[in-house]
PDB file of N, CA, C and O in Angstrom:
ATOM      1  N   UNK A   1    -167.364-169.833  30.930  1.00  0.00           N
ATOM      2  CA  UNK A   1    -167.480-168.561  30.256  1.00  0.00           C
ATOM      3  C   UNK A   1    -168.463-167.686  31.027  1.00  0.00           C
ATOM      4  O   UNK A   1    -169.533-168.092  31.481  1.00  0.00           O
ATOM      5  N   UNK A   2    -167.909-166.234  31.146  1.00  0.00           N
ATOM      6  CA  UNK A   2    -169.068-165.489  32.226  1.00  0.00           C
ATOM      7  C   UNK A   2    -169.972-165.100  31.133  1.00  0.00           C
ATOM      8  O   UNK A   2    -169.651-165.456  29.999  1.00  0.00           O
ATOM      9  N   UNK A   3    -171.251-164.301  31.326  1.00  0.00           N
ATOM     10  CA  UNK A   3    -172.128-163.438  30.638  1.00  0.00           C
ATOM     11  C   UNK A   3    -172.640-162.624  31.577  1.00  0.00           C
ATOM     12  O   UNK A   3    -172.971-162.677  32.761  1.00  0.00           O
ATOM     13  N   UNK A   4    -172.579-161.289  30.035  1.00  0.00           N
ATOM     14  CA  UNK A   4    -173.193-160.080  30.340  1.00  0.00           C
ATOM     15  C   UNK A   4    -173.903-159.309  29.702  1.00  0.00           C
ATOM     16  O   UNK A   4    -173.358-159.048  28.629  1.00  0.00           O
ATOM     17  N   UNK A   5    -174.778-158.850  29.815  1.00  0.00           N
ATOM     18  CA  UNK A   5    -175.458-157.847  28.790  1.00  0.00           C
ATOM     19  C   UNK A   5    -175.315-156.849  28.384  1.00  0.00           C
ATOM     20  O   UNK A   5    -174.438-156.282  29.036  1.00  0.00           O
ATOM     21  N   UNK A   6    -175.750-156.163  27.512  1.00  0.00           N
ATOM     22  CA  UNK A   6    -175.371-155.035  27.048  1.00  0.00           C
ATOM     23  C   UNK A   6    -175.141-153.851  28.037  1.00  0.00           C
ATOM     24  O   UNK A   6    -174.082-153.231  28.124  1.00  0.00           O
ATOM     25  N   UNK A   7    -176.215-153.626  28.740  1.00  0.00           N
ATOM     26  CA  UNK A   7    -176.262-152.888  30.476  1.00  0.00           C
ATOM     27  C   UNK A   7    -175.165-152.884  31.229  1.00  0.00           C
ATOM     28  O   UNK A   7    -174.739-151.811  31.656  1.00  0.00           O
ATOM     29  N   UNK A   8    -174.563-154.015  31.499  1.00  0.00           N
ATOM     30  CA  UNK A   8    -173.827-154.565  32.120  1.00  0.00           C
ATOM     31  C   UNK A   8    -171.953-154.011  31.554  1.00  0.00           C
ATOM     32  O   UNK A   8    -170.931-153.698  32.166  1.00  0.00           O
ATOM     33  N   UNK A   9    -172.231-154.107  30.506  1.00  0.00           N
ATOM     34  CA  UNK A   9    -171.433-153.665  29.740  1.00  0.00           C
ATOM     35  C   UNK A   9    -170.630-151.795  29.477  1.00  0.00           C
ATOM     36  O   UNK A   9    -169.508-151.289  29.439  1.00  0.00           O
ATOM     37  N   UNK A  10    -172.183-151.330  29.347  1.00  0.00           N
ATOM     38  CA  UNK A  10    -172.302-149.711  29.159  1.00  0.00           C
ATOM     39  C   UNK A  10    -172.159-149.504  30.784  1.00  0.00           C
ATOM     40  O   UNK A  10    -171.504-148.489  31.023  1.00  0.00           O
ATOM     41  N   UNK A  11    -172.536-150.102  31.799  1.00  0.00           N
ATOM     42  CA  UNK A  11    -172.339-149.454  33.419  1.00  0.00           C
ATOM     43  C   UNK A  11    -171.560-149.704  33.863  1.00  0.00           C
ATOM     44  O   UNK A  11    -170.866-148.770  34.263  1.00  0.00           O
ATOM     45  N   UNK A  12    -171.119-150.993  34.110  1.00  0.00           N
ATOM     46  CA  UNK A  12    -169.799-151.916  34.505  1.00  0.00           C
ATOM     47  C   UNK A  12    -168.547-152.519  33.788  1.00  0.00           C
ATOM     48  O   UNK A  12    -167.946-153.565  34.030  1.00  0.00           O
ATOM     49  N   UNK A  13    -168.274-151.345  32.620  1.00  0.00           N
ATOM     50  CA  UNK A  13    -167.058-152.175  31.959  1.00  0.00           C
ATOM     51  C   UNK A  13    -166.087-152.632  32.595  1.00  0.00           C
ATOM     52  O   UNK A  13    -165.595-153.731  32.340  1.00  0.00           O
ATOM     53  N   UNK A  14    -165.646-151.806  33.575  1.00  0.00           N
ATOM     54  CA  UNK A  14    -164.316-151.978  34.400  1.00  0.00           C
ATOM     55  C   UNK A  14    -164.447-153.489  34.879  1.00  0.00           C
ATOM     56  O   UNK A  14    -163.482-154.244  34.755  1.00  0.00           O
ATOM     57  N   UNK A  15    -165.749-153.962  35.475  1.00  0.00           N
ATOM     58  CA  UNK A  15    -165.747-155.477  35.624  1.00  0.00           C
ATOM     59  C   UNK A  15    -165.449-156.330  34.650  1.00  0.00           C
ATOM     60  O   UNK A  15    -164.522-157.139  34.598  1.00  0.00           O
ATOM     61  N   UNK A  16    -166.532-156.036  33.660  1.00  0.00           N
ATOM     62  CA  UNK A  16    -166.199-156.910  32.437  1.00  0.00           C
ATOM     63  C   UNK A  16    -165.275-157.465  32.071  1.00  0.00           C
ATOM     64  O   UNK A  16    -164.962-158.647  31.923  1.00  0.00           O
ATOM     65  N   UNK A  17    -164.434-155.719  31.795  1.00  0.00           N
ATOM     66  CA  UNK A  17    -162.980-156.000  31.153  1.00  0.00           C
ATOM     67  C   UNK A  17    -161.866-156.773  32.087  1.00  0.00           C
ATOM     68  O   UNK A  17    -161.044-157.637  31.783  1.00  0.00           O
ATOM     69  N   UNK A  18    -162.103-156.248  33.109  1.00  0.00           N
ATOM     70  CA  UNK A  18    -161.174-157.345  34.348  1.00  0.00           C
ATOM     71  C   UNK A  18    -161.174-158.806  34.150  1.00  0.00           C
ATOM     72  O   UNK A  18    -160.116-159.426  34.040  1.00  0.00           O
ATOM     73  N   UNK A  19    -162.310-159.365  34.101  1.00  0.00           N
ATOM     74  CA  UNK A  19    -162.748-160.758  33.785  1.00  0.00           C
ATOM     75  C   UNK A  19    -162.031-161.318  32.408  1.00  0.00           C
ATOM     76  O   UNK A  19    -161.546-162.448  32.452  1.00  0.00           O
ATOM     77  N   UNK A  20    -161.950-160.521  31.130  1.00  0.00           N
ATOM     78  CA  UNK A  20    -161.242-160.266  30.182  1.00  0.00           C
ATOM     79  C   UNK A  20    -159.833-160.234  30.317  1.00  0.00           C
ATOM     80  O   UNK A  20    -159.081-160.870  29.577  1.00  0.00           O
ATOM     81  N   UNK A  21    -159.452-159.490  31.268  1.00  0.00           N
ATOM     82  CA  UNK A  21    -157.684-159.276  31.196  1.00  0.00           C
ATOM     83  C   UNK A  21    -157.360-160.701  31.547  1.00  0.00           C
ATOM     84  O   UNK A  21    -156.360-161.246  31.081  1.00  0.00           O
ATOM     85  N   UNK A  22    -158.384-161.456  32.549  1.00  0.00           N
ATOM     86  CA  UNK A  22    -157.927-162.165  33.573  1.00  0.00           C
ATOM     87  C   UNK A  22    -157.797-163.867  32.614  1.00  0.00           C
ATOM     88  O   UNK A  22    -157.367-164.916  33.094  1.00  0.00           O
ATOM     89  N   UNK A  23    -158.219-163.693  31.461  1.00  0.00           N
ATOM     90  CA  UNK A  23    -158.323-164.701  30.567  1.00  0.00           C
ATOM     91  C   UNK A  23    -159.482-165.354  30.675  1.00  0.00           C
ATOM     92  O   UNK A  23    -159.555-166.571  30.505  1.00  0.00           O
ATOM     93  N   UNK A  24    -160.355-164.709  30.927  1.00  0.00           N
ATOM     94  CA  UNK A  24    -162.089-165.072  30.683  1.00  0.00           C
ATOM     95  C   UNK A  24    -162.655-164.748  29.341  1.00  0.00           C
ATOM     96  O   UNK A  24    -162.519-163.682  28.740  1.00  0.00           O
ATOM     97  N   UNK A  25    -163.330-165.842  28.938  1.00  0.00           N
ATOM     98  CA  UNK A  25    -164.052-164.741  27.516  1.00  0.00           C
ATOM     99  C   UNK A  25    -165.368-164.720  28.204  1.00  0.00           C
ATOM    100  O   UNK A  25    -165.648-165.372  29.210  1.00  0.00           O
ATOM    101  N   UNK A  26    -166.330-163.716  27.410  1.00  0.00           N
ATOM    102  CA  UNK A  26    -167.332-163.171  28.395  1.00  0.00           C
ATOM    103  C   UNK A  26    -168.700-163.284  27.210  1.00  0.00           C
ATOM    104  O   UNK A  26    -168.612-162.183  26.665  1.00  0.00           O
ATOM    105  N   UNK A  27    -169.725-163.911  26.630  1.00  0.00           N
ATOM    106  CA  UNK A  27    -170.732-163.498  26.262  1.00  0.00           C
ATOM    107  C   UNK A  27    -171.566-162.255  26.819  1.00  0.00           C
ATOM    108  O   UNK A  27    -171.914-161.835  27.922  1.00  0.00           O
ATOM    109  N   UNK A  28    -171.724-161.838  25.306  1.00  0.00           N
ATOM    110  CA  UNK A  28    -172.525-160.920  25.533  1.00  0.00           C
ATOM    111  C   UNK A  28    -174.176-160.723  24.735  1.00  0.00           C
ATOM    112  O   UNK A  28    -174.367-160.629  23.523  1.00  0.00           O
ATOM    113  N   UNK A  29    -175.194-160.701  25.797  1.00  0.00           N
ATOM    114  CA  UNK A  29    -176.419-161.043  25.497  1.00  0.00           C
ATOM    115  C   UNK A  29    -176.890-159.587  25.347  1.00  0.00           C
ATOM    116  O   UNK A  29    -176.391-158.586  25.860  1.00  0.00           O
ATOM    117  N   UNK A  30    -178.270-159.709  24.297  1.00  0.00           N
ATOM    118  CA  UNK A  30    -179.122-158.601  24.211  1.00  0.00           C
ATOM    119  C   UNK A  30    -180.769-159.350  24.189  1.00  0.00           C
ATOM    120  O   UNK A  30    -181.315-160.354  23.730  1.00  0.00           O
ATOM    121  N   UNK A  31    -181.040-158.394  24.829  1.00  0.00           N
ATOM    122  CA  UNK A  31    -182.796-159.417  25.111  1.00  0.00           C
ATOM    123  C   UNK A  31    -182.795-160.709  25.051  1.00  0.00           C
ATOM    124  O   UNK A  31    -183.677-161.315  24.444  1.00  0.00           O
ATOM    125  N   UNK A  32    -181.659-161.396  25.764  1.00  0.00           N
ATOM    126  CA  UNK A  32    -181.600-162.352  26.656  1.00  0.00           C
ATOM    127  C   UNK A  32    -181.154-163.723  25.808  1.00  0.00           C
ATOM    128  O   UNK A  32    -181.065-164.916  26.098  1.00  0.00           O
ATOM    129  N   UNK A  33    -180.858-162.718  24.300  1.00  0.00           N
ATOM    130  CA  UNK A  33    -180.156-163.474  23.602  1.00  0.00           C
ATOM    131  C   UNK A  33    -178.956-163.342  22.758  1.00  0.00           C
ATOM    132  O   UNK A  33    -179.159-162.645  21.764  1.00  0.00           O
ATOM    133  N   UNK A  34    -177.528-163.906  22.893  1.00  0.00           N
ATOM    134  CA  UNK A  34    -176.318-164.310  22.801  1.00  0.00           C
ATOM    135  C   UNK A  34    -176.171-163.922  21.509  1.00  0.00           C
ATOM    136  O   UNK A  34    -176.541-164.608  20.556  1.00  0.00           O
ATOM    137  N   UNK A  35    -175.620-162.802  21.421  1.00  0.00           N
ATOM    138  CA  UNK A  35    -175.173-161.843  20.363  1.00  0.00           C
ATOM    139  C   UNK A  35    -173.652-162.054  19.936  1.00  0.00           C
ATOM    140  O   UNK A  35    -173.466-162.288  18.742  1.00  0.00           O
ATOM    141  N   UNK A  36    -172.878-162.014  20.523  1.00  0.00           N
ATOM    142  CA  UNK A  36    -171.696-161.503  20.777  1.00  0.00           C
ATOM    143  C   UNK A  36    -170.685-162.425  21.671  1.00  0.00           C
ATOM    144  O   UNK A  36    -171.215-163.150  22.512  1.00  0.00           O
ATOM    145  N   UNK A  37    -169.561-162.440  21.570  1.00  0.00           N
ATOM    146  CA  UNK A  37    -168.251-162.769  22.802  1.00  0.00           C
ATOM    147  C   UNK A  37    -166.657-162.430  22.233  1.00  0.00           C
ATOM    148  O   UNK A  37    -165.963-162.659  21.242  1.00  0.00           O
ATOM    149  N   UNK A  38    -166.577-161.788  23.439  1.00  0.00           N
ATOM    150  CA  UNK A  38    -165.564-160.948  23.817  1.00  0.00           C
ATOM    151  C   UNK A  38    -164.568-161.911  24.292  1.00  0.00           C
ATOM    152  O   UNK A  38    -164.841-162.689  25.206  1.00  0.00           O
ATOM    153  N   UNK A  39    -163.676-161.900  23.840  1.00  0.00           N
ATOM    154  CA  UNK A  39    -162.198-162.664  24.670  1.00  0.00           C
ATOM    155  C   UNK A  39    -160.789-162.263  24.450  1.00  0.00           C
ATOM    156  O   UNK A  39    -160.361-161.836  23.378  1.00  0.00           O
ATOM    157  N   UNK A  40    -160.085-162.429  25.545  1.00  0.00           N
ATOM    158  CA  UNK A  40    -158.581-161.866  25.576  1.00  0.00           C
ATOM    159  C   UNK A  40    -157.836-162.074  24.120  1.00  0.00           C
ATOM    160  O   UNK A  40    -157.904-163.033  23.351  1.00  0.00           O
ATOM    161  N   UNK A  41    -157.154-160.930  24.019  1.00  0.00           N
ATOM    162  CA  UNK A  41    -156.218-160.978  22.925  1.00  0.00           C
ATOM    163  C   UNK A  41    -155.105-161.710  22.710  1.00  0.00           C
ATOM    164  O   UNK A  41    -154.653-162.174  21.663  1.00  0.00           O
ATOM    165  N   UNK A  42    -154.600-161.774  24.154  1.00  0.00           N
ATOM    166  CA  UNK A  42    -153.274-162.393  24.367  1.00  0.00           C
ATOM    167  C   UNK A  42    -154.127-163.927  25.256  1.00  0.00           C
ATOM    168  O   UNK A  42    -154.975-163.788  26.138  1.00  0.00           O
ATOM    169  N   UNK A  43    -153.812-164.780  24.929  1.00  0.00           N
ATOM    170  CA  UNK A  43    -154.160-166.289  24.961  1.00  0.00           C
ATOM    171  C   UNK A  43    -153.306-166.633  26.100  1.00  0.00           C
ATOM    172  O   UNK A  43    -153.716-167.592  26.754  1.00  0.00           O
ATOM    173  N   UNK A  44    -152.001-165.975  26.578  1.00  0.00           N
ATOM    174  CA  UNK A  44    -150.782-166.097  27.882  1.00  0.00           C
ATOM    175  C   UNK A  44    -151.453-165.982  29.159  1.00  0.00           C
ATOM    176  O   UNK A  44    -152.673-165.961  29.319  1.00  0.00           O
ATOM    177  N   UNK A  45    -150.668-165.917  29.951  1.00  0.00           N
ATOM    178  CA  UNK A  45    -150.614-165.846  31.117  1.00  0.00           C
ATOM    179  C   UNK A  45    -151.609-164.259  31.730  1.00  0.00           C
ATOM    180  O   UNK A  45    -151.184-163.185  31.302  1.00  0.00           O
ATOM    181  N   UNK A  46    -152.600-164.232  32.488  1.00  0.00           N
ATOM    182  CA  UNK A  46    -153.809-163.312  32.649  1.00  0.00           C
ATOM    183  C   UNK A  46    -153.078-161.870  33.762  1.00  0.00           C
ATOM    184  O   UNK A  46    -152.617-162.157  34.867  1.00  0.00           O
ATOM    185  N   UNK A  47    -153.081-161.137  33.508  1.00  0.00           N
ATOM    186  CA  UNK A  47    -152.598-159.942  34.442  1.00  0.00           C
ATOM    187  C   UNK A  47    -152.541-160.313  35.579  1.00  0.00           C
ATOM    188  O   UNK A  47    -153.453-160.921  36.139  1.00  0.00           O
ATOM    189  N   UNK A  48    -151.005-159.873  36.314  1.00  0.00           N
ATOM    190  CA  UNK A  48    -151.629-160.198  37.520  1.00  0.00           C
ATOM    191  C   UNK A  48    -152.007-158.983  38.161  1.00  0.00           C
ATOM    192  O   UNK A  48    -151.638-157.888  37.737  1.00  0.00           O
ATOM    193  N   UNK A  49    -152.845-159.156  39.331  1.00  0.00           N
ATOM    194  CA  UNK A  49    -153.861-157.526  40.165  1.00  0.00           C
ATOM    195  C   UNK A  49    -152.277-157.318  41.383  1.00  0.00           C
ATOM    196  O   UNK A  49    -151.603-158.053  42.105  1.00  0.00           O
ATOM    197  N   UNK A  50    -152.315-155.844  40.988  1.00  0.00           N
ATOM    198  CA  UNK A  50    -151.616-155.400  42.130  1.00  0.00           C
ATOM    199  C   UNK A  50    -152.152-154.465  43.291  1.00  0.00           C
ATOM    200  O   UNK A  50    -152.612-153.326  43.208  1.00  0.00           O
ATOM    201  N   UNK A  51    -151.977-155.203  44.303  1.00  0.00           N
ATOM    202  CA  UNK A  51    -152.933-154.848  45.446  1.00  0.00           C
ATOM    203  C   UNK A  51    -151.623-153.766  46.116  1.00  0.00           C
ATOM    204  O   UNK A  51    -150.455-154.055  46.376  1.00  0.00           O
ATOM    205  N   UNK A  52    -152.269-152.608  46.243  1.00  0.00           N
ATOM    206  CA  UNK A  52    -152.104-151.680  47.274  1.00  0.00           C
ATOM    207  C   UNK A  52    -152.062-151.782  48.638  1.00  0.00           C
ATOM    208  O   UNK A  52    -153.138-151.921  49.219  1.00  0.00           O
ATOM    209  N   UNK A  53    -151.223-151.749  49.164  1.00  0.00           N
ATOM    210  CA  UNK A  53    -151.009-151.896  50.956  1.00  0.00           C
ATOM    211  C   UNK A  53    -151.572-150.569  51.707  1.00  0.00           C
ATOM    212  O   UNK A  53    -151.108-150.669  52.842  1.00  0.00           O
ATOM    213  N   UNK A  54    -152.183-149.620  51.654  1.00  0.00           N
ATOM    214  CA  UNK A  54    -152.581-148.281  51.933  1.00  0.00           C
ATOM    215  C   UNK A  54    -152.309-147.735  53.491  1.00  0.00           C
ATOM    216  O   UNK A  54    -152.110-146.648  54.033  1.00  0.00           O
ATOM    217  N   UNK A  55    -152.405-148.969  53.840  1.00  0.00           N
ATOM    218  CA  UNK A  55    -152.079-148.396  55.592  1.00  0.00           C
ATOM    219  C   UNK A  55    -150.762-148.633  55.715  1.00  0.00           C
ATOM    220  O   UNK A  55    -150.445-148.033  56.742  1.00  0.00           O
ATOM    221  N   UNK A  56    -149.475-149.339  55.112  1.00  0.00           N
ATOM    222  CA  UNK A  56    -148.569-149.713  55.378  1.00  0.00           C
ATOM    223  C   UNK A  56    -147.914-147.984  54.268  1.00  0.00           C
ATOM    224  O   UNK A  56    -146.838-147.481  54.591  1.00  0.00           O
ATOM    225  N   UNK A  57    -148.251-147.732  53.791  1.00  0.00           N
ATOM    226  CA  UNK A  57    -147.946-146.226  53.153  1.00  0.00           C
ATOM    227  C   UNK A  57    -148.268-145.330  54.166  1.00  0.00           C
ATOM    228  O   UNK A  57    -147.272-144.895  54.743  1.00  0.00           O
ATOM    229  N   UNK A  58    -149.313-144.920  54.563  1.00  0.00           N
ATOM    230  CA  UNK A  58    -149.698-144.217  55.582  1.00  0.00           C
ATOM    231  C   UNK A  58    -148.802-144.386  56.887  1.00  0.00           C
ATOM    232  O   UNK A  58    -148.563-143.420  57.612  1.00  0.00           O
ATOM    233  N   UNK A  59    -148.262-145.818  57.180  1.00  0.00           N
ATOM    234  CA  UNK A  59    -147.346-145.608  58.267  1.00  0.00           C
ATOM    235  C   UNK A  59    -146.265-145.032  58.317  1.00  0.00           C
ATOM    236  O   UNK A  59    -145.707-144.467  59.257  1.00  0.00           O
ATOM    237  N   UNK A  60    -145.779-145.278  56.614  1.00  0.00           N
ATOM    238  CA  UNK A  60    -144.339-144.721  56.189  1.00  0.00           C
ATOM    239  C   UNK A  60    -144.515-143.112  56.090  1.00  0.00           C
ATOM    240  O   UNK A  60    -143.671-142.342  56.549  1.00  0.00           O
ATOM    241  N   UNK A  61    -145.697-142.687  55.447  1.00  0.00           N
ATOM    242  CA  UNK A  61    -145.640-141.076  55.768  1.00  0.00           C
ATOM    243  C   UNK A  61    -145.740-140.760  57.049  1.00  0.00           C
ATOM    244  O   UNK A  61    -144.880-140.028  57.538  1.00  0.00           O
ATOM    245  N   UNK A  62    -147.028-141.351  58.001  1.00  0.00           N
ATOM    246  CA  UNK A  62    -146.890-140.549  59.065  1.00  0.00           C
ATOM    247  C   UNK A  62    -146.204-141.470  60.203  1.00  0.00           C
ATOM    248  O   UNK A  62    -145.758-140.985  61.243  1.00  0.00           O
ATOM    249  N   UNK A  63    -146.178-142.373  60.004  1.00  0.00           N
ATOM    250  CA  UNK A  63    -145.117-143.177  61.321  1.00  0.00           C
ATOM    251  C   UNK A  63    -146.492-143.485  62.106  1.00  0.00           C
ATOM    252  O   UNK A  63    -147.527-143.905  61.588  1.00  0.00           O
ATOM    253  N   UNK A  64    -146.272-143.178  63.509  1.00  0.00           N
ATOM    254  CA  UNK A  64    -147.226-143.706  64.469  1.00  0.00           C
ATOM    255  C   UNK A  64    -148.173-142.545  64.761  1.00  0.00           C
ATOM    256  O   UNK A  64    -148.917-142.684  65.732  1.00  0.00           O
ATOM    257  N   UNK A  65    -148.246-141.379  64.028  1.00  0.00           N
ATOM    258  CA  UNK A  65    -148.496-139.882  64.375  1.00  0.00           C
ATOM    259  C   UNK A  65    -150.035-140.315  64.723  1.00  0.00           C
ATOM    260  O   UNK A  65    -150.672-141.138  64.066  1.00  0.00           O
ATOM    261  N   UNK A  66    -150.528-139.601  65.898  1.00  0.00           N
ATOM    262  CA  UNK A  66    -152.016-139.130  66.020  1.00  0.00           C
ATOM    263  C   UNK A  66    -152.387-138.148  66.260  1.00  0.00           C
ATOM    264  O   UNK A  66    -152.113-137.636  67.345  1.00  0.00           O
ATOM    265  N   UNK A  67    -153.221-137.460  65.249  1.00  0.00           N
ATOM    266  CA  UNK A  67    -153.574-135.884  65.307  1.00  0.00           C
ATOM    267  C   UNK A  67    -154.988-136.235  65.978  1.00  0.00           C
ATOM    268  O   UNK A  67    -155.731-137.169  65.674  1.00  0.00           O
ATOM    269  N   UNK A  68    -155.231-134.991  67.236  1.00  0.00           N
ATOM    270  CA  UNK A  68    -156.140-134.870  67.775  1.00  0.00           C
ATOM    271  C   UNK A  68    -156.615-133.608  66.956  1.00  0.00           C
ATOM    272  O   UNK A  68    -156.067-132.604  66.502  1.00  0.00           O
ATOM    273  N   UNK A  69    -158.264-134.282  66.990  1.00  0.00           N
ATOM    274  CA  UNK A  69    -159.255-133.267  67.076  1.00  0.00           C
ATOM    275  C   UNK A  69    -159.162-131.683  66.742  1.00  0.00           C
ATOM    276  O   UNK A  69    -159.667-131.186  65.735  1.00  0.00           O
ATOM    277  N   UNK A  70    -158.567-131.082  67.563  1.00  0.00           N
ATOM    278  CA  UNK A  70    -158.368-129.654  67.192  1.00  0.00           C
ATOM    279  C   UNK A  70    -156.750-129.347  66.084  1.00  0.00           C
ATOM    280  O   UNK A  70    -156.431-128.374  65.400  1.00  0.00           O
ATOM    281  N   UNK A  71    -156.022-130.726  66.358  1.00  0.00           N
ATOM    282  CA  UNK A  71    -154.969-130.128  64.819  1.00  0.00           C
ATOM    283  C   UNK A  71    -155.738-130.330  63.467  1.00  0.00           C
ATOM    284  O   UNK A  71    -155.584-129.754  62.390  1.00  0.00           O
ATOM    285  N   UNK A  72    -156.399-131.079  63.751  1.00  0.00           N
ATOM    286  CA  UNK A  72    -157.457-132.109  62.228  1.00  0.00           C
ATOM    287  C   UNK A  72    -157.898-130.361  62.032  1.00  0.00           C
ATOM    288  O   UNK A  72    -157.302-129.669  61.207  1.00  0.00           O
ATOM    289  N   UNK A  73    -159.080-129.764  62.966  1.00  0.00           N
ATOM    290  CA  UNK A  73    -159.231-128.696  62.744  1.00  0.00           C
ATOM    291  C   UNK A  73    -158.420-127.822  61.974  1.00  0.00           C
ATOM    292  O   UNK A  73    -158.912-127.495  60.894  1.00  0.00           O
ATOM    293  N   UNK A  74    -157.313-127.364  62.250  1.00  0.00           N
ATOM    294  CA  UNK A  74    -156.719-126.650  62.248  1.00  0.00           C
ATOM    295  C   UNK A  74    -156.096-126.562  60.847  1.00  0.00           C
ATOM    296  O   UNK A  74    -155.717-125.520  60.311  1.00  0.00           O
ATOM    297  N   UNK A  75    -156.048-127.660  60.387  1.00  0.00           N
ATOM    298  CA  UNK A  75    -155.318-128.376  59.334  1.00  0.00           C
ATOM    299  C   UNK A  75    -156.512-127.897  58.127  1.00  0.00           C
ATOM    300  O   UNK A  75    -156.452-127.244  57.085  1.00  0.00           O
ATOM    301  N   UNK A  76    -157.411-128.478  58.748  1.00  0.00           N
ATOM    302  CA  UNK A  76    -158.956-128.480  57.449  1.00  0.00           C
ATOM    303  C   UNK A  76    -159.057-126.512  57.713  1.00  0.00           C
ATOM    304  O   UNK A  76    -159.241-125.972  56.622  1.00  0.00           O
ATOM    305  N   UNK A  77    -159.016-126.020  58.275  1.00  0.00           N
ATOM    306  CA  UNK A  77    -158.881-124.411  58.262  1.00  0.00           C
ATOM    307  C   UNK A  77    -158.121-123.879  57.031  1.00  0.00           C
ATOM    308  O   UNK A  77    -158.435-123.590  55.876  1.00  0.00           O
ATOM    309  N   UNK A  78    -157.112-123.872  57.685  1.00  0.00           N
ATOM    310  CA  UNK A  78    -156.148-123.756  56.400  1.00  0.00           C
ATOM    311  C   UNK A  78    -155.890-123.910  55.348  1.00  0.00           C
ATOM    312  O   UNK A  78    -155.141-123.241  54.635  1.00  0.00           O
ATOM    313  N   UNK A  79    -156.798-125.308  54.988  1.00  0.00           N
ATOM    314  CA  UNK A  79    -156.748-125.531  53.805  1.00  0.00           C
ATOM    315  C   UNK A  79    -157.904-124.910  53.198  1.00  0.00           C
ATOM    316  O   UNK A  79    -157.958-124.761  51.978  1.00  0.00           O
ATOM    317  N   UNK A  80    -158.906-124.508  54.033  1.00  0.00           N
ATOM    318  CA  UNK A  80    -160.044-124.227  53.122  1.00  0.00           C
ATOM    319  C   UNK A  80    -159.279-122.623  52.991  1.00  0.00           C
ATOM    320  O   UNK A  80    -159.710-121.962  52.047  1.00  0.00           O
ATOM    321  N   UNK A  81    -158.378-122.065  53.704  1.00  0.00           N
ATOM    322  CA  UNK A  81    -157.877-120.655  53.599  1.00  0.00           C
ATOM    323  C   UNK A  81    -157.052-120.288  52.667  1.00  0.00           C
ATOM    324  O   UNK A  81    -156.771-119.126  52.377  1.00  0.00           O
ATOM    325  N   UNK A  82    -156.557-121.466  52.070  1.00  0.00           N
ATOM    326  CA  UNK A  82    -155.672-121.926  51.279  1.00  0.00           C
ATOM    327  C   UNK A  82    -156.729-122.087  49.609  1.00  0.00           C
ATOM    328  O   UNK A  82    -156.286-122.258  48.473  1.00  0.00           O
ATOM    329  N   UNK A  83    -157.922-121.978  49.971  1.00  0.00           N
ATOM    330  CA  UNK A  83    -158.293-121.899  48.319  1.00  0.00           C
ATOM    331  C   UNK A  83    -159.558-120.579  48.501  1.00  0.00           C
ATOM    332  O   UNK A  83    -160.581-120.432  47.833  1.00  0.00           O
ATOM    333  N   UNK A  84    -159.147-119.913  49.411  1.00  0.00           N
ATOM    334  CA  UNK A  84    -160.375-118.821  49.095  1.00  0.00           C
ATOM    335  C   UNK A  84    -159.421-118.034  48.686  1.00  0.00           C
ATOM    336  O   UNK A  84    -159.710-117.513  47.609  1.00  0.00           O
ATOM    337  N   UNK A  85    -158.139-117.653  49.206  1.00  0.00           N
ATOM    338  CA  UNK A  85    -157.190-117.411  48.997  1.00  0.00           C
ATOM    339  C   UNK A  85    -156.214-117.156  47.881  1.00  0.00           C
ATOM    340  O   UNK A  85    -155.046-116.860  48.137  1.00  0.00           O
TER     341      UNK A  85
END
């Protein structure tokens, strides 16, 4: 069983709750004493994480493309022309 504190809780839910989806139950302490525990609703099989490939997307938009230096420029121009605009 993991533990966490209240802190831990209010800053880092997104962890918490991950640990939670994942079929963890999680104590939860306040001044270092065991208040509380949190555990999955569903007792089944734990989410599975779907991992993003990000460069294998990026190849499919731009293929093998390499923008030099002054198109990057050119590009970031425009766009900032594009919201004064």
């Amino acid at each position: 069983m993991k533990t966490a504190t209240v802190r831990d809780i209010r800053n880092n839910f997104a962890r918490v709750s991950a640990w939670i989806e994942h079929g963890e139950s999680v104590e939860i302490t306040k001044g270092g004493k065991a208040f509380a525990r949190l555990v999955p609703a569903n007792e089944g099989k734990p989410r599975k994480l779907v991992k993003v490939d990000y460069a294998k997307q990026l190849r499919k938009t731009w293929g093998s493309r390499v923008f030099s230096a002054a198109e990057v420029a050119a590009m970031r121009a425009a766009e900032l022309e594009g919201e004064q605009g």
